[in-house]
C-alpha positions as CSV (number, residue, x, y, z in Angstrom):
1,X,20.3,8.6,-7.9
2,X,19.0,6.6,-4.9
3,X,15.9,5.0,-6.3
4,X,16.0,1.3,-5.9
5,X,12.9,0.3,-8.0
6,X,10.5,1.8,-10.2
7,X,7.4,0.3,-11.4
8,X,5.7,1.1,-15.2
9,X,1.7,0.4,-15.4
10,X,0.3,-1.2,-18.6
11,X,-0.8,1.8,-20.8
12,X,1.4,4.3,-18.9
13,X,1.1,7.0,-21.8
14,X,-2.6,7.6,-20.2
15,X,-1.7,6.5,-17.0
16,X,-2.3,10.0,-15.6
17,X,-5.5,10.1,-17.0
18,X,-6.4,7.2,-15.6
19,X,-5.3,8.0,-12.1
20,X,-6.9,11.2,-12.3
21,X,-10.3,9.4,-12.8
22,X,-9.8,6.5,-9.9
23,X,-8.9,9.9,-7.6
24,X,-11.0,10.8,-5.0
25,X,-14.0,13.3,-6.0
26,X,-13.1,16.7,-4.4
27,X,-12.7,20.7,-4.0
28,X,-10.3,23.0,-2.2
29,X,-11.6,26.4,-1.1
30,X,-9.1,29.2,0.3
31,X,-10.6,32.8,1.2
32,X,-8.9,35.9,3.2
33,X,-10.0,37.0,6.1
34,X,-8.1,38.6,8.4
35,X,-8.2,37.7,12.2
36,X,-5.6,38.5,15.1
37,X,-6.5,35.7,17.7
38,X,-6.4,38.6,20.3
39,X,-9.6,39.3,18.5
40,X,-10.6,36.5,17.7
41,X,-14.3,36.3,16.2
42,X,-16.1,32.6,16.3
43,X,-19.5,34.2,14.9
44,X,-17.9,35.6,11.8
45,X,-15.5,32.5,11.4
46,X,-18.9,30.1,11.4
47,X,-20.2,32.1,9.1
48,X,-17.4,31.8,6.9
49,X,-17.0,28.4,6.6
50,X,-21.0,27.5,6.0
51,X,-20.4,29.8,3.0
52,X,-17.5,27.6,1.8
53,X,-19.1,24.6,2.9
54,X,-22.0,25.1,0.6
55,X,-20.4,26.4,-2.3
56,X,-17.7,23.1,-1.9
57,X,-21.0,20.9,-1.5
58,X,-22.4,22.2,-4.6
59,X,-19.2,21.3,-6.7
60,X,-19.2,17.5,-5.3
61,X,-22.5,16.7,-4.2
62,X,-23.2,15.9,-8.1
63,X,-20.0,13.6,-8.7
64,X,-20.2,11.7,-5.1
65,X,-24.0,10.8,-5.4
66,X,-24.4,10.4,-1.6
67,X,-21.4,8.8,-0.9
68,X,-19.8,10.5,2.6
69,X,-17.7,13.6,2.4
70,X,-15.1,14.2,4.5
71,X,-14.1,17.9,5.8
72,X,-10.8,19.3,6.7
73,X,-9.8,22.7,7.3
74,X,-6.7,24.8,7.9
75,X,-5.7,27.8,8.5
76,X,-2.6,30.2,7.5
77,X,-1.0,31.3,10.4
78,X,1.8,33.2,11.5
79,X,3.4,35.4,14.4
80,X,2.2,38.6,13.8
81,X,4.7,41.0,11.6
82,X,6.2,37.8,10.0
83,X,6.5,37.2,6.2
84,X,5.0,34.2,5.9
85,X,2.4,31.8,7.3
86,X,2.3,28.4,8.0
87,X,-1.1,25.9,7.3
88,X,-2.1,24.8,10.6
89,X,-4.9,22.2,11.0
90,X,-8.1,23.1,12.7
91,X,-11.2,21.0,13.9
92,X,-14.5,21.1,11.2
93,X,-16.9,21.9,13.1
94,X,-18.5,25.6,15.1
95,X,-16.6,27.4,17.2
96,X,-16.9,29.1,20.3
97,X,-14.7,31.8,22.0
98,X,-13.1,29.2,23.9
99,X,-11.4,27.6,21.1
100,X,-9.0,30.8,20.5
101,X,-6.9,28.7,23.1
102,X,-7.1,25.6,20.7
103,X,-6.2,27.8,17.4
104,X,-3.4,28.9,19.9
105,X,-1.9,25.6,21.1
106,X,-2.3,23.9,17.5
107,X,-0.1,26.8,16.1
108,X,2.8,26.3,18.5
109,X,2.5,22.8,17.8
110,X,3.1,23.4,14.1
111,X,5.2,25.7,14.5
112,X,7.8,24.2,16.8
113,X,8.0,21.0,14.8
114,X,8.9,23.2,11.7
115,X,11.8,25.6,13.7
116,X,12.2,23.9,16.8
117,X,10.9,27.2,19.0
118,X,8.2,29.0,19.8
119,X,8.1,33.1,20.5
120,X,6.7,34.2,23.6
121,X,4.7,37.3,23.8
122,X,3.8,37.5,20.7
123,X,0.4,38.1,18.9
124,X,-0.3,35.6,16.4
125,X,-2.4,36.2,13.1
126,X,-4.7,34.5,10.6
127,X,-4.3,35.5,7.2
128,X,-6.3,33.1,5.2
129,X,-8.4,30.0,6.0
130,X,-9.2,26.8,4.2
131,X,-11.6,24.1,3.4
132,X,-11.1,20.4,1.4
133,X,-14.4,18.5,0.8
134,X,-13.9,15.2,-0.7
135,X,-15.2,11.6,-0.5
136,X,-13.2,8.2,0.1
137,X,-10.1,7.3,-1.9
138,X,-10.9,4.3,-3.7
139,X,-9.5,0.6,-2.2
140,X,-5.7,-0.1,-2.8
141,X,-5.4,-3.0,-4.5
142,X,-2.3,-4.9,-3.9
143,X,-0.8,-7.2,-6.3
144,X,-0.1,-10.8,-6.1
145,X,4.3,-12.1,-5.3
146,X,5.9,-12.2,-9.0
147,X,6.6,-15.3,-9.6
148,X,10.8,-16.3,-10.0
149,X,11.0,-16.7,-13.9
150,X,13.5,-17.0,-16.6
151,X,15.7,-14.9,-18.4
152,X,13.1,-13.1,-21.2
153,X,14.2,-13.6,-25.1
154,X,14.6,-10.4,-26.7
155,X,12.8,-9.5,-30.1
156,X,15.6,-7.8,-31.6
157,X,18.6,-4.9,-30.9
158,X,18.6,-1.3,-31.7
159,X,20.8,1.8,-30.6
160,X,20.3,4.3,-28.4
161,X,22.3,6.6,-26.1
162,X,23.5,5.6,-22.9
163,X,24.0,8.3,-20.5
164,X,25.6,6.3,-18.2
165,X,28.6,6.1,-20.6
166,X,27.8,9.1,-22.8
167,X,28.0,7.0,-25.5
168,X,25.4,5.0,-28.3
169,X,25.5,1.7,-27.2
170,X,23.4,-1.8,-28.7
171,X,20.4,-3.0,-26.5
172,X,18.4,-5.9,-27.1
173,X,14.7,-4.9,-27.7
174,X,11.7,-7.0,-26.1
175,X,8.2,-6.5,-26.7
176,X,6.3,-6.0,-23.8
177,X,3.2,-8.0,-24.8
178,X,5.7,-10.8,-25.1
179,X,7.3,-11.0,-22.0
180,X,5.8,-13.6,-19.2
181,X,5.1,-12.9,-15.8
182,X,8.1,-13.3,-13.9
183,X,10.5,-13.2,-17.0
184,X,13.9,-11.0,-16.2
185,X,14.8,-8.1,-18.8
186,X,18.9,-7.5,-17.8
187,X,19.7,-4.0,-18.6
188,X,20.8,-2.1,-20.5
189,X,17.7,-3.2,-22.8
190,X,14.8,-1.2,-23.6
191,X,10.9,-2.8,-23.6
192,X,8.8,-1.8,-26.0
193,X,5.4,-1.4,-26.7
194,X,2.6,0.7,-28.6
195,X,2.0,3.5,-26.5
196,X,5.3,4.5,-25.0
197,X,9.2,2.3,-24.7
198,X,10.7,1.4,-21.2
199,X,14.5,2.1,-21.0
200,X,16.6,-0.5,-18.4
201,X,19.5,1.0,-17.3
202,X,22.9,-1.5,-16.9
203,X,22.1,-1.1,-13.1
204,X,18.2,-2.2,-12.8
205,X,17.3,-5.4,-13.9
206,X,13.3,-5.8,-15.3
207,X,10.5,-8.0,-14.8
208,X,6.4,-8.1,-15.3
209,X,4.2,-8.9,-12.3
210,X,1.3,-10.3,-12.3
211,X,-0.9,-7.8,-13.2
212,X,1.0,-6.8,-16.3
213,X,2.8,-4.1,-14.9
214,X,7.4,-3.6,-15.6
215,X,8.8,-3.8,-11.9
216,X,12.1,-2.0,-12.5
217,X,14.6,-2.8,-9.5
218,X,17.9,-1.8,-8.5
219,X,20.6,-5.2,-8.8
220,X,22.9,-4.6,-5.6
221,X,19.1,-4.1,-3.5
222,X,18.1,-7.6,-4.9
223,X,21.8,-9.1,-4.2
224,X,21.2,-8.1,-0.7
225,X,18.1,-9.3,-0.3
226,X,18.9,-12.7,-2.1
């Protein structure tokens, strides 16, 4: 309910696989280390994070081959006796005693956009503390307008279950490798293929762009924007 389009890549059995290798190259590390910011400790907090920086460097280093890295930190914070914490952002880079202010302000921040207050007078704590080192996302690649085509000529019919109308119903069949760019699918029709089959609902019409891929879209969003 409420999705107006959908869109199924070519091979979309290993598509995850696939993404999972085109994903940037990186590594999460989280460690404990309690600090009150009435206390707060700059030496022992640099010291922390060189140790995770290194030990995150080690893991990438090998897979970026010199591309750059990119550091972002947070830290789990919280008003001190509460039950949970809240990930608030913090600069990569030393600090000093001066920025106990900064850890101060940027936890406010976060924590009035989330509850719409802040609590005066009260301490506030650091639980945990963590650090993402990863390089650049790859490009997005953005495909061509799908040309306005024809109604597609199915390969055949077949039954399956409609949910819909809680009932088996006959769909025409197409085969994906056979359908044109810009060719419309009307559902209720399933597309079919080798690795995996496409159901089209009787409210999404179907079409294949230009890179191969099955643009699913909702039919009152494409009335309106005829």
């Amino acid at each position: 309910l409420g999705i107006n389009s959908v869109i199924v890549p070519t091979g979309a059995g290993v598509g995850s696989a696939v993404g999972f290798l085109a994903a940037p190259v990186g590594y999460e590390i989280v460690r404990s280390r309690y600090m009150t910011l009435d206390e707060f400790d700059p030496k022992a907090l640099n010291a922390l994070f060189a140790t995770m920086r290194s030990e995150a460097q080690d893991v990438v280093g090998p897979a970026t081959r010199g591309r750059a890295l990119h550091e972002h930190r947070t830290a789990d914070m919280r008003y001190r006796g509460q039950g949970h914490e809240i990930a608030v952002s913090i600069p990569a880079r030393a600090y000093d005693s001066a920025d106990r202010e900064l850890f101060h302000r940027e936890f406010e921040k976060a924590y009035a956009a989330l509850f719409g207050r802040t609590i005066p007078n009260l301490g506030v704590e650091i639980l945990s503390w963590t650090l993402r080192l990863a390089d650049d996302p790859p490009p997005v690649v953005k495909a061509p307008a799908t040309p306005k085509g024809g109604k597609a000529k199915a390969a055949g019919e077949r039954k399956l279950f409609d949910p819909a109308q809680a009932r088996m119903v006959s769909v025409p069949v197409y085969w994906r490798p056979d359908l044109a760019v810009g060719e419309i699918v009307q559902g209720p029709a399933m597309i079919a293929e080798d690795e995996t089959s496409t159901f089209v609902s009787a409210a999404f019409e179907a079409t294949i762009n230009p890179i191969g891929y099955i643009v699913l879209q909702r039919r009152a969003r494409r009335a309106e924007a005829a």
